[in-house]
C-alpha positions in Angstrom: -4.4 -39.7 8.0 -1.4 -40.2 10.2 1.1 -37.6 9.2 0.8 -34.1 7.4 3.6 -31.5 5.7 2.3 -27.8 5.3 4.0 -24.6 4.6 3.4 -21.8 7.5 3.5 -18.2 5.7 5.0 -15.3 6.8 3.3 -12.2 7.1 4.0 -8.0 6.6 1.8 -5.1 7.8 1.3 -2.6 5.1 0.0 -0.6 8.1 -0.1 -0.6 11.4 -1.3 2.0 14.1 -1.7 1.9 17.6 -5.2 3.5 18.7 -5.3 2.9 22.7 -3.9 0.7 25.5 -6.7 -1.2 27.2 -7.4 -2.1 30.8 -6.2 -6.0 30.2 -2.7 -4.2 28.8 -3.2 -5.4 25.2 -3.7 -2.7 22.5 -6.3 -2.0 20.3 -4.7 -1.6 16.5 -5.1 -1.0 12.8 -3.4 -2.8 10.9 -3.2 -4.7 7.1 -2.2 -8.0 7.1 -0.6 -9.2 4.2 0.7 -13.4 3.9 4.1 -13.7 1.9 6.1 -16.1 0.0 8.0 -17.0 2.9 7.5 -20.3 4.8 8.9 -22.1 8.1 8.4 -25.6 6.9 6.2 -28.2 9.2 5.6 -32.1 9.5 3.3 -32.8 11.8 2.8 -36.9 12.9 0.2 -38.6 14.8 0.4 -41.6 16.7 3.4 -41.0 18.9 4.9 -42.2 22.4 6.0 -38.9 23.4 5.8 -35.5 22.3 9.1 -34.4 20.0 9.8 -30.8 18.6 12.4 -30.7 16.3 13.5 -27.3 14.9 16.3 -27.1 11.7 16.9 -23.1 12.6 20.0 -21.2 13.2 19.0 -20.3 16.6 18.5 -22.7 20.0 14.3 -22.7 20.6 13.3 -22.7 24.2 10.5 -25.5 23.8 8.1 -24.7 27.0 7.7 -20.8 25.8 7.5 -22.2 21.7 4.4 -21.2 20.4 3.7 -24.8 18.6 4.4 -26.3 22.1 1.9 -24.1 24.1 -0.7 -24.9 21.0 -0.7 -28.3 20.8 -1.2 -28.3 24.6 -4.4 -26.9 24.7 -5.3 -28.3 21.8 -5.0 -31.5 23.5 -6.6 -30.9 26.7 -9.5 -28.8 25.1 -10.2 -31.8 22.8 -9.0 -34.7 25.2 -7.3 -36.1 23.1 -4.8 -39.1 24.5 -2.2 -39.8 22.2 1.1 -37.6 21.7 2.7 -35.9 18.0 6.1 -34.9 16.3 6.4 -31.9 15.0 9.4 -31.2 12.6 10.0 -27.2 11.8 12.2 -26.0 9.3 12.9 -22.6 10.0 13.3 -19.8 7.5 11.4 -16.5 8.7 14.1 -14.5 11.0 13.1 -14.8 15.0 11.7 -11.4 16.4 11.7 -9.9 12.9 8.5 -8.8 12.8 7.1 -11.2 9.6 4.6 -13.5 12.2 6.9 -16.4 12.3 5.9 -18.2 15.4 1.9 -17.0 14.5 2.0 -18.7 11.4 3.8 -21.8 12.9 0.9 -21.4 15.9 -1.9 -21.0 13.4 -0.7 -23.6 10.6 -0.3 -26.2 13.6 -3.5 -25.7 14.4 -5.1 -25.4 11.3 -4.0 -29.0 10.4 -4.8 -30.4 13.8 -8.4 -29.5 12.4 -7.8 -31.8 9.5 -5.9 -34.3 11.5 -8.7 -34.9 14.2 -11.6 -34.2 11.9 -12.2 -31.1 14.8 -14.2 -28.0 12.7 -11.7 -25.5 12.6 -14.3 -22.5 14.2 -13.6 -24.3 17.7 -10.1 -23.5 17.5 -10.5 -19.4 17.6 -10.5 -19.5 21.1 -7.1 -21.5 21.3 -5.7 -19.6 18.5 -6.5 -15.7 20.8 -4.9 -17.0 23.8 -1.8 -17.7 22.1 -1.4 -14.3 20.8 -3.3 -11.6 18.4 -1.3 -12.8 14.9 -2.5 -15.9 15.4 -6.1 -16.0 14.1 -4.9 -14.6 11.1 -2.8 -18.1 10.4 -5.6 -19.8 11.4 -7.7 -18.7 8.4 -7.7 -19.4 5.0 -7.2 -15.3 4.2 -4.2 -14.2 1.8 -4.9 -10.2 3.2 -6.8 -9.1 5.9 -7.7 -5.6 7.5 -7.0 -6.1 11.4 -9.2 -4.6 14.1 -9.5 -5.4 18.1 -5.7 -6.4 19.1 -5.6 -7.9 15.6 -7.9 -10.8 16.2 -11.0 -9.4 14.4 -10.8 -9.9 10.4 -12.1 -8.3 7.2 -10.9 -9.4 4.3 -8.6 -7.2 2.3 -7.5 -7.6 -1.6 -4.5 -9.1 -1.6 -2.6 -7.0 -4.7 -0.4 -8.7 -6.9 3.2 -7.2 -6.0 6.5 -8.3 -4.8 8.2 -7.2 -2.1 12.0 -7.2 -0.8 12.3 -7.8 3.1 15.4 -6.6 4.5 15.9 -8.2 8.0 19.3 -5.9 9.8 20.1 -9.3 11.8 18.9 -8.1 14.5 15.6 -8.7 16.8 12.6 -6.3 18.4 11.2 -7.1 21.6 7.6 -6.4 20.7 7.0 -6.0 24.0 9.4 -3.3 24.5 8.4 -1.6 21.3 4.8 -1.1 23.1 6.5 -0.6 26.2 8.1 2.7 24.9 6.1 3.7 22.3 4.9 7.5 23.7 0.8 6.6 23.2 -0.3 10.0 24.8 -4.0 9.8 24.0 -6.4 7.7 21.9 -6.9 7.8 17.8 -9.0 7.4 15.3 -7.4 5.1 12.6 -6.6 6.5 9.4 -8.2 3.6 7.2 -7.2 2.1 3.4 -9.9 1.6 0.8 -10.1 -1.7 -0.6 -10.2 -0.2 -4.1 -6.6 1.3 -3.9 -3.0 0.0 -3.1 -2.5 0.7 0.3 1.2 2.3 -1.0 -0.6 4.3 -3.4 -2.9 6.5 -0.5 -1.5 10.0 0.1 -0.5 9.1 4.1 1.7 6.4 2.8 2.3 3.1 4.3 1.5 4.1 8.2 3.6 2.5 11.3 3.3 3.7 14.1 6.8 1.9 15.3 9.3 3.6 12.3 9.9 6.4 14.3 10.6 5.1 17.2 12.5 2.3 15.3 14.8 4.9 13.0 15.9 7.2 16.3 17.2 3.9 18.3 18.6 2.4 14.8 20.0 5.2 12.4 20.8 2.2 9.5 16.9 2.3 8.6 17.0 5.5 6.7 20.0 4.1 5.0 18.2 0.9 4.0 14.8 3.2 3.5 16.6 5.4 0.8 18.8 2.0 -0.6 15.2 1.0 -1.3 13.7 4.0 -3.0 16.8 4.5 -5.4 16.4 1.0 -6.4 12.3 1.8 -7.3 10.3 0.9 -4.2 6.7 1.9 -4.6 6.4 2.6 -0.7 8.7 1.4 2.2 7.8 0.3 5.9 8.9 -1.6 9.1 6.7 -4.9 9.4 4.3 -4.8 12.5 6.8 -3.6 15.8 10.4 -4.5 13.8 13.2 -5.2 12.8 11.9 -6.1 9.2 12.0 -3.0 6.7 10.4 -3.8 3.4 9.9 -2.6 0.3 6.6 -2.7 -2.7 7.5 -3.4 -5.8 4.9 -3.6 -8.9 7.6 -5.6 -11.0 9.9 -8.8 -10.4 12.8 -6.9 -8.8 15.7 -9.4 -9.1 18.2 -6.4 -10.3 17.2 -4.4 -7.0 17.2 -8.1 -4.9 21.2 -8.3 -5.9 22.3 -4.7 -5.4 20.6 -4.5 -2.2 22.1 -8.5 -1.2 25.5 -6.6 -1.8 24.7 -3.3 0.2 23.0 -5.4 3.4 25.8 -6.6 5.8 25.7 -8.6 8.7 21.2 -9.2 7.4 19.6 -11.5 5.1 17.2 -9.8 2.1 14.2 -12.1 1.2 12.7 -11.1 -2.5 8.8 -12.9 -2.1 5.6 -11.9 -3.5 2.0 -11.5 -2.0 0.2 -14.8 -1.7 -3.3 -14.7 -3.3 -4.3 -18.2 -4.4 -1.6 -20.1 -4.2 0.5 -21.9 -1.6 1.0 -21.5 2.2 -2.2 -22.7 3.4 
């Protein structure tokens, strides 16, 4: 096999909450990780003279600080392996938007490396943590997965059958800022979700530990929050440290998906549904 095309998913947290800062500077989280209908698209070919990343995305992509560029760097010197690739990337998840884009595009690469090199895709954990927490995730064939450690340890979670609308403001997070100033005073036990019930259907809601922080700094989210709940949004949150805010929705909600495309200026709204068996991976 010389070439492969695969779809890299994006992801939401139904929940996330920050429990401490550790010695190394990383943070130890809950959080439930949910893959979307949402995909960068990626052709990955073997056999090549040089190494070539081409990206079809609105925005110019530093290559040496590109997640797929540091990946297939180590996955090549881990597994010596001589030759070079091409990677093609159609972008569609928003940069800095808080849906996992470069993860997935981290973990989907290697994922098919796996499959490429004949390598078993256990010895690529290790590759996949160094690159950053979201990134295991990616790297395994889970649709939903409750999040422990800095997000590299995974149970799986039911993925529910809902849709969502993703409202991205146009504009990004830095989620290194967003843990920069978060006000983490003390340590905290995580309030968990039951795999028997909708995570928008427990009493606490859909928990982020960013919205506040998020909604003082950008007043616009409690405009789009309420757009969302007039228009029948099961439960509402920011995706993992921003901008993304999205919304649940138990039925196909193409009537909210056009009044809400009207009332969003200067964004893009995405209207995708969970993945649970089908496409992305």
């Amino acid at each position: 096999m010389k070439s492969l095309f695969c779809l890299a998913p994006a992801k939401i947290n139904l929940t996330l909450q920050v429990l401490r800062k550790r010695e190394d500077c990383y943070h130890e989280i809950y959080s439930l990780f949910q893959k979307v209908s949402l995909f960068d698209e990626l052709e990955i070919e073997r056999e090549r003279p040089s190494f070539e990343l081409i990206f079809e995305c609105d925005e110019e992509i530093e290559l040496e600080k590109n997640l797929l560029y540091k990946a297939w760097r180590l996955f090549k010197n881990t597994f010596q392996v001589k030759e070079e690739i091409k990677i093609w990337v159609k972008k569609r998840i928003p940069l800095g938007a808080g849906l996992g884009g470069g993860s997935s595009n981290a973990g989907t690469l290697l994922k098919n490396l796996a499959k490429l090199y004949e390598i078993e895709r256990a010895k690529l954990f290790p590759i996949a943590v160094s690159l950053g927490a979201d990134v295991p995730f990616f790297l395994e064939d889970l649709f939903a997965a409750e999040a422990t450690g800095i997000g590299e340890i995974l149970k799986p979670f039911p993925s529910f059958s809902v849709y969502y609308l993703l409202l991205y403001p146009g504009f990004k997070i830095d989620t290194a800022w967003a843990y920069h100033t978060l006000n983490l005073t003390k340590e905290k036990n995580p309030i968990k979700y039951e795999a028997s019930l909708p995570p928008w259907e427990k009493k606490e809601g859909l928990l982020n530990d960013f919205k506040g922080l998020l909604y003082k700094k950008y007043p616009l989210y409690e405009d789009l929050e309420r757009a969302l709940k007039e228009v029948g949004a099961k439960g509402v949150s920011i995706s993992g440290t921003g901008s993304t805010l999205f919304g649940v929705f138990e039925k196909l909600p193409t009537n909210a998906y056009l009044r809400l495309k009207k009332f969003l200026k200067g964004g893009k709204i995405f209207l995708v549904k969970n993945l649970n068996g089908s496409g992305g991976n």
